[in-house]
C-alpha positions as CSV (number, residue, x, y, z in Angstrom):
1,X,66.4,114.5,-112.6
2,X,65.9,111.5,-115.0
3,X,63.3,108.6,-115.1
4,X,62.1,106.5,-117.5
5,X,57.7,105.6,-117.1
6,X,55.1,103.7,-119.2
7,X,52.7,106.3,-121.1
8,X,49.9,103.9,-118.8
9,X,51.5,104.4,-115.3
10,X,52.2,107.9,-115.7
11,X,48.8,108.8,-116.5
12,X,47.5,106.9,-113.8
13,X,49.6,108.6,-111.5
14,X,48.3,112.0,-112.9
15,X,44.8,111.2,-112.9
16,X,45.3,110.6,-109.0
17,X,46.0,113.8,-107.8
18,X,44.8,115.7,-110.6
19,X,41.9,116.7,-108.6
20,X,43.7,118.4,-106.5
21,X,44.8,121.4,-108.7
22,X,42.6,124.1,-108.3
23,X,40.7,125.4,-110.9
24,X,42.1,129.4,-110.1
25,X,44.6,130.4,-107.9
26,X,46.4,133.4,-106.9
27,X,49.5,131.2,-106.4
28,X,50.5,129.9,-109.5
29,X,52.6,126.7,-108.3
30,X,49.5,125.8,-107.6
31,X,48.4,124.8,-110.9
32,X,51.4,122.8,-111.0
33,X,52.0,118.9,-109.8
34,X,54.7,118.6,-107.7
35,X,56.6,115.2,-109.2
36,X,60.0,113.7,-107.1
37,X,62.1,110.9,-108.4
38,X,64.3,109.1,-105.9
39,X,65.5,105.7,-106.0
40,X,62.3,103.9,-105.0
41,X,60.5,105.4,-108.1
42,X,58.2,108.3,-108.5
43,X,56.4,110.6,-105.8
44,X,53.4,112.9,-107.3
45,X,51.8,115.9,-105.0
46,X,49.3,118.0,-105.8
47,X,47.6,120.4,-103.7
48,X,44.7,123.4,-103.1
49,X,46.1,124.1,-99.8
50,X,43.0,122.8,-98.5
51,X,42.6,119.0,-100.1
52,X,46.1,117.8,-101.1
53,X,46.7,114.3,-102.6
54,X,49.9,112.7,-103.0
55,X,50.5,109.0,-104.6
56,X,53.9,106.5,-105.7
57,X,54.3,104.5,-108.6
58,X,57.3,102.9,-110.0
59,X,59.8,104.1,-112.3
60,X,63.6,103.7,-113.8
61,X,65.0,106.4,-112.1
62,X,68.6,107.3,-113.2
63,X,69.1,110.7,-111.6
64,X,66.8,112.0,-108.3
65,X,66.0,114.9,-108.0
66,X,62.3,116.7,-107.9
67,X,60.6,120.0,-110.1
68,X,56.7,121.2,-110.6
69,X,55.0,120.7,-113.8
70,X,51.4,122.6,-115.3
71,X,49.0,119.8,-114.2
72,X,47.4,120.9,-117.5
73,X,49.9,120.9,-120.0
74,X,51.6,117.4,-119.0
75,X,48.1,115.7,-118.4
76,X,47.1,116.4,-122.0
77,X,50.8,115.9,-123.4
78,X,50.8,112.4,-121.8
79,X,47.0,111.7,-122.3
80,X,47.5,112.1,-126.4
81,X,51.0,109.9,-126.6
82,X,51.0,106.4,-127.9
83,X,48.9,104.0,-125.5
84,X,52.4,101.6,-125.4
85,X,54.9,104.1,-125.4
86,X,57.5,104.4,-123.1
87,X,58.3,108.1,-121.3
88,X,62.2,109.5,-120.7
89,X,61.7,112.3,-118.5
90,X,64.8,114.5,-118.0
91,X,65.0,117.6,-116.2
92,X,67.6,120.7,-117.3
93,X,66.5,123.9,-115.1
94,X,63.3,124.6,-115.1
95,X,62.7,122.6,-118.7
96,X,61.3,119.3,-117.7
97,X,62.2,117.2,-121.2
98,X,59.7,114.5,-122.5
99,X,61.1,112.0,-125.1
100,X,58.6,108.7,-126.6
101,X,59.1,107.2,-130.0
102,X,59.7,109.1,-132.2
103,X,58.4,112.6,-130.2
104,X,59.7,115.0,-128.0
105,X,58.3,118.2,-125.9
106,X,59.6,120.7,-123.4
107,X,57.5,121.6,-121.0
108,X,58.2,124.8,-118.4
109,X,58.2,124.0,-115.0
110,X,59.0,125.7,-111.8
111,X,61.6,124.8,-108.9
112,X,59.4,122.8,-106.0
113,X,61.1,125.1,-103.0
114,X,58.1,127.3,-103.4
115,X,55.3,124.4,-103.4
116,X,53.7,123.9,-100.3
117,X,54.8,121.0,-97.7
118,X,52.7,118.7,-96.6
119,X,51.2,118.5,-93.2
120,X,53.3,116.6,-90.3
121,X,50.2,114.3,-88.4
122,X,51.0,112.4,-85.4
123,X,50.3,108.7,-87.1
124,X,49.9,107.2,-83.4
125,X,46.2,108.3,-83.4
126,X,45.1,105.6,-86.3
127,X,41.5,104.1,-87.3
128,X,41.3,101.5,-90.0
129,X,37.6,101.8,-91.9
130,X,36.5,99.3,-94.3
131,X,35.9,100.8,-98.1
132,X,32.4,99.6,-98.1
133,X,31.4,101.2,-95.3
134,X,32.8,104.6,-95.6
135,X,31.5,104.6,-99.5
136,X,28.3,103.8,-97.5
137,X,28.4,105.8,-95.2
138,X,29.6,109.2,-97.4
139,X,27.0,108.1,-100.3
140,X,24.6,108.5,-97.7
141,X,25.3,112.1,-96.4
142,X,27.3,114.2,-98.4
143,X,24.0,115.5,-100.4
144,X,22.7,117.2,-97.2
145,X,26.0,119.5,-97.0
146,X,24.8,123.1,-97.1
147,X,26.7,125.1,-99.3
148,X,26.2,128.5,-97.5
149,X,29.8,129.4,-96.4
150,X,28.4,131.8,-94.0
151,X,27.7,129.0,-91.5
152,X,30.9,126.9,-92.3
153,X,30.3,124.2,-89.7
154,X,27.8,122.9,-92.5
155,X,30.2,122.8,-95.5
156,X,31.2,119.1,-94.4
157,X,30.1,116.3,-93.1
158,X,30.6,115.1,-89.3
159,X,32.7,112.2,-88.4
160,X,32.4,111.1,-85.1
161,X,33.5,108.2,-83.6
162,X,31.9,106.7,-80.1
163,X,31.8,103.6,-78.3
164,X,33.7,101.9,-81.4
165,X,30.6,103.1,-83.4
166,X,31.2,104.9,-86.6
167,X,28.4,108.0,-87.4
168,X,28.6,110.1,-90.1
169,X,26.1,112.8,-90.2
170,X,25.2,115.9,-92.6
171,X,22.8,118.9,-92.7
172,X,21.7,122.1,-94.1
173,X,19.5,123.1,-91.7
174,X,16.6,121.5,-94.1
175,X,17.4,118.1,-94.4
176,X,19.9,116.0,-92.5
177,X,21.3,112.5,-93.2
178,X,22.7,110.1,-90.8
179,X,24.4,106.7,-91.4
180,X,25.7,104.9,-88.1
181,X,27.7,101.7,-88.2
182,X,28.4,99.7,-85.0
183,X,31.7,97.9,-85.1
184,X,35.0,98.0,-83.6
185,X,36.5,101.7,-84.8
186,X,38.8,102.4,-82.4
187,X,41.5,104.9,-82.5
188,X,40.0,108.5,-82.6
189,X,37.7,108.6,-80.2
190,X,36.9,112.0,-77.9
191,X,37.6,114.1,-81.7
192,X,34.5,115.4,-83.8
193,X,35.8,115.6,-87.6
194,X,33.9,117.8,-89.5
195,X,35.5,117.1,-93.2
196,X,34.7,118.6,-96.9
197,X,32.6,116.9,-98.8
198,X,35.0,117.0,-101.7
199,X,37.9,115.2,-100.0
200,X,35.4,112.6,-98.7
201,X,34.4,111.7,-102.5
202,X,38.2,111.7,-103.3
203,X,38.7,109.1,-101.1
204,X,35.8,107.1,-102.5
205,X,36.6,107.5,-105.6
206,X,40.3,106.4,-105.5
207,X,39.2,103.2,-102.7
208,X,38.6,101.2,-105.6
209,X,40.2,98.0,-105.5
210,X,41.2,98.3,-101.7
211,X,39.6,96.9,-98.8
212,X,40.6,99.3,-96.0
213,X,41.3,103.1,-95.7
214,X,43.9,104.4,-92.6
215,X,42.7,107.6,-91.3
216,X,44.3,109.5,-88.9
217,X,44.2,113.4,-88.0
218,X,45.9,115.9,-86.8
219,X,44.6,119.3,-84.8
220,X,44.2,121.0,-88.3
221,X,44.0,117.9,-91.1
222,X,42.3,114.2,-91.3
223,X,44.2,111.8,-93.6
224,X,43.7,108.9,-95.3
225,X,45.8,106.4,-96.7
226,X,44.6,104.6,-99.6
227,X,47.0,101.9,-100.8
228,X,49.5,103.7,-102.1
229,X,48.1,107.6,-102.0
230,X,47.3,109.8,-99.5
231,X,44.7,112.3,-99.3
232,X,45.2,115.1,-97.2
233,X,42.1,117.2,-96.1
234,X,41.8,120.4,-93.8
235,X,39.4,120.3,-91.3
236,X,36.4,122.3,-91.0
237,X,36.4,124.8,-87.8
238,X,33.3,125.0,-85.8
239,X,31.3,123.4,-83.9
240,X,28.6,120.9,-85.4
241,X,24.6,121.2,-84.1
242,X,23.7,118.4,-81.8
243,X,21.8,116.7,-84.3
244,X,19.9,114.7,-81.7
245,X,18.1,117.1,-80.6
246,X,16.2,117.5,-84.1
247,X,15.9,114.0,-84.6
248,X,12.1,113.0,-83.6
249,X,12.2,110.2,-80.6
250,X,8.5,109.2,-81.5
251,X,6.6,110.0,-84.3
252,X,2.5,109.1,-84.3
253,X,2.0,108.2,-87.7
254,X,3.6,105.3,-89.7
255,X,3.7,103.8,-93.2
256,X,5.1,101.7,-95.5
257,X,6.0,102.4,-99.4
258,X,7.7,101.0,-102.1
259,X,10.7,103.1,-102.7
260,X,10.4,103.0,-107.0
261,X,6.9,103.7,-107.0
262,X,7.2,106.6,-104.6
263,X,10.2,108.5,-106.2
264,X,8.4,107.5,-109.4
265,X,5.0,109.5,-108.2
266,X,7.4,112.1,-106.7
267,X,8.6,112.9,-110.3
268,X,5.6,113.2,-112.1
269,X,3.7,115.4,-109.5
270,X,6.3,117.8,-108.7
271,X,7.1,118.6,-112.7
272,X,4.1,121.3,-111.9
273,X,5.8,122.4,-108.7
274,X,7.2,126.0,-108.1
275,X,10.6,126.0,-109.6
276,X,12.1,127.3,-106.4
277,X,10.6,126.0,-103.2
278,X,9.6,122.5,-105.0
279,X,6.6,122.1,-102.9
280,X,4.3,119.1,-103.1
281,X,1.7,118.0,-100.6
282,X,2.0,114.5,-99.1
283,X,-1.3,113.5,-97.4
284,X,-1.5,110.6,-95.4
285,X,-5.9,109.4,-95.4
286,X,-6.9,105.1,-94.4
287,X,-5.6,103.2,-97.2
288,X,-3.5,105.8,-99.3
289,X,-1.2,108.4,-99.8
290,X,-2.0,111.1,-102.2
291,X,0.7,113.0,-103.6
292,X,-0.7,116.6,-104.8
293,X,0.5,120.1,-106.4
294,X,-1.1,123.0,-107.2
295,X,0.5,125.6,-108.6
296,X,-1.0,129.2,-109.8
297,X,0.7,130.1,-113.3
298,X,1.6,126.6,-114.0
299,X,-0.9,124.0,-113.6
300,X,-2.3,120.7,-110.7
301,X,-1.9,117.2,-110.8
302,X,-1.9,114.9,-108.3
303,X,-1.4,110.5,-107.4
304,X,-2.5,108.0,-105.4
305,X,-0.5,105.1,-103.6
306,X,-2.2,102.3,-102.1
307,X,-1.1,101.7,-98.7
308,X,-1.6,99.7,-95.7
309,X,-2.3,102.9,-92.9
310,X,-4.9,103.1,-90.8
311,X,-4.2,106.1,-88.8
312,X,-5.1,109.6,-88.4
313,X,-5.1,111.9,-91.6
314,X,-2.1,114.5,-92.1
315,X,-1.4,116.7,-94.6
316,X,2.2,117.9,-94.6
317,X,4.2,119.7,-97.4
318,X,7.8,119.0,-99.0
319,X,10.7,119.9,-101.2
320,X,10.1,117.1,-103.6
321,X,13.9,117.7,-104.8
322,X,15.1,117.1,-101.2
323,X,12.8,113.8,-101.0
324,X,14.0,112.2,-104.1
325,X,17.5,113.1,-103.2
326,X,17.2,111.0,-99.9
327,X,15.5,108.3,-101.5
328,X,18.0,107.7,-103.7
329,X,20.4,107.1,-101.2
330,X,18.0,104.0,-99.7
331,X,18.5,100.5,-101.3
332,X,15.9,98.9,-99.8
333,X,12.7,97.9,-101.5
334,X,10.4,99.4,-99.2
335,X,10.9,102.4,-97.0
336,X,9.6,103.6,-93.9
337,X,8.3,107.0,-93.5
338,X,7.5,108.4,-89.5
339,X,5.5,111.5,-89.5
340,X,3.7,113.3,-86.2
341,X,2.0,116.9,-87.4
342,X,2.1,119.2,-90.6
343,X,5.2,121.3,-88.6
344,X,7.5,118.7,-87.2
345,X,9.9,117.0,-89.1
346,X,9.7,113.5,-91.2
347,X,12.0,110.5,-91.2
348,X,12.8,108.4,-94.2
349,X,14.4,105.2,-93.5
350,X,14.6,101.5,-95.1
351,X,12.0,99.6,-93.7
352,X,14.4,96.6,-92.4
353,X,17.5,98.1,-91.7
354,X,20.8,96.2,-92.5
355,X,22.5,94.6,-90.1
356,X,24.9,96.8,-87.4
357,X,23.5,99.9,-89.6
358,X,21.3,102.6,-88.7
359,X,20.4,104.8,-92.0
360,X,17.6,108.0,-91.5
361,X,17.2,111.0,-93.5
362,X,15.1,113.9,-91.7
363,X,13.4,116.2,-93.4
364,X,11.5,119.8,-92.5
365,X,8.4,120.5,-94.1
366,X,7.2,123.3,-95.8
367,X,4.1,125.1,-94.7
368,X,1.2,124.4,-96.9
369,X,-0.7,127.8,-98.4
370,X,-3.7,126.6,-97.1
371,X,-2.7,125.3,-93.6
């Protein structure tokens, strides 16, 4: 094999799958980046068995032919070369040569009979999203992933596609995000996807610069085509809560807050919370909203919000971390917060949802020492 690359391009093309590689492995092809040369140009894989990524790029390719290389090694040979040098790759064996300038190195590589294929998917099943709205839509959930691998059906986030609606839902049995877009997805429908987190933020972060992302799936493995890469992702097994059923159809208490100032109170008062369960108390009187904490060992403090609310007092407590983790994820200048008694849960949600979106973030309380 023999090809001739910018130092640029190549790096690129490394920097795409890169994240691929796992960190350890048993298998130690693994920790290598598969790279074919035919005579369209260059062809780089890279895979955890789980999330593989695979990308094209051009190249003067004078001899085909395909090897693995330590993702490692090369990424830090090439990342250190000469930002306008040219690379002449040439493959003897196992010895993959690199020659630029005035420089040379051999790196070891290993024969690509042994590195895992990639998935056949039946590409008639096809949905074409729009970047922005599954950046949206993944911004919007992923943080409410649970990471306890003993209920795996919660390790990812739920795609699910009905009506020609697009809903994107996740939860760790705490807290649970939803973002719903109504539109004209068709393709999928009558399949739940329940997809890693970490695949999902590959795809964002390599959308850049394109305006639509192909997905299609197969029984075992969602894909997406992103320009020219594709990400490959194993689906979660399971079967996902109905997450209706936890999401309040009337709440009796209502108000309105200004999203800075609230995260901004939420901050200061919960630096004397307990470092594990993060409790503060939210208390809802005519008027206001007092945000309090009282800790033993540690110290008090509370704030005050003006409000418009004229409704019944509550009391309710929270895990300020999970609140200020769902507000983040709200743009809008004021949010809405729906609350019926100290046990049920909350909803946070913009106060004027965008159009053909419909945003919440649910969250359960914590029971208040003194309830």
């Amino acid at each position: 094999m023999k090809f001739s690359i910018s130092r640029a391009l190549l790096q690129d093309l490394l920097q795409v799958v890169v994240s691929a590689v796992p960190t350890k492995s048993t298998l130690p092809i693994l920790s290598n980046v598969l790279i074919a040369a035919d005579k369209e140009g260059l062809t780089l894989v890279a895979t955890d068995l789980d999330l593989s990524i695979k990308t094209r790029g051009e190249a003067e390719v004078t001899e085909e032919g395909t090897i693995t290389v330590p993702a490692k090694r090369i990424g830090e040979i090439v990342r250190e070369l000469p930002a306008d040098s040219t690379v002449n790759v040439s493959v003897s064996g196992s010895k993959v040569k690199l020659n630029y300038g005035k420089g040379r190195a051999t790196i070891i590589g290993m024969e690509s009979e042994d590195f895992p294929q990639l998935p056949q998917i039946d590409v008639e099943k096809l949905v074409t999203l729009p970047r922005e709205i599954l950046e949206r839509a993944v911004r919007r959930t992923s943080y409410a992933v649970s990471t306890d691998e003993t209920r795996q059906m919660l390790t990812g986030v739920l795609l699910h596609l009905q009506d020609g609606d697009l809903t994107l839902v996740a939860t760790d049995g705490h807290r649970l995000a939803k973002a719903g877009f109504h539109g004209d997805f068709k393709g999928l429908e009558g399949r739940d996807l329940i997809i890693p987190p970490k695949a999902l933020a590959q795809v964002v972060r390599l959308a850049g610069g394109h305006e639509e992302i192909k997905l299609t799936v197969s029984k075992n493995f969602a894909v997406f085509e992103v320009g020219p890469t594709t990400v490959y992702s194993r689906l979660i097994d399971g079967n996902f809560p109905n997450y209706g059923q936890v999401i309040p159809k009337k709440c009796s208490r209502t108000v309105k807050l200004n999203r800075e100032q609230f995260m901004g109170a939420l901050r200061r008062v919960s630096i004397l919370a307990d470092n594990v369960t993060r409790q503060i108390k939210l208390e809802l009187k005519p008027e206001r909203v007092e945000l309090s904490v009282n800790t033993a060992d540690v110290g008090e403090g509370s704030e005050v919000m003006t409000v418009e609310y004229a409704g019944e007092e509550l009391a309710v407590g929270y895990n300020a971390a999970y609140l200020l983790e769902a507000l983040r994820t709200i743009e809008s200048e004021e949010i809405e917060v729906r609350l019926d008694t100290p046990t049920s849960p909350g909803l946070f949600l913009p106060a004027a949802q965008k159009d053909n979106e419909d945003l919440l973030c649910l969250v359960m309380p914590l029971r208040l020492p003194d309830a």
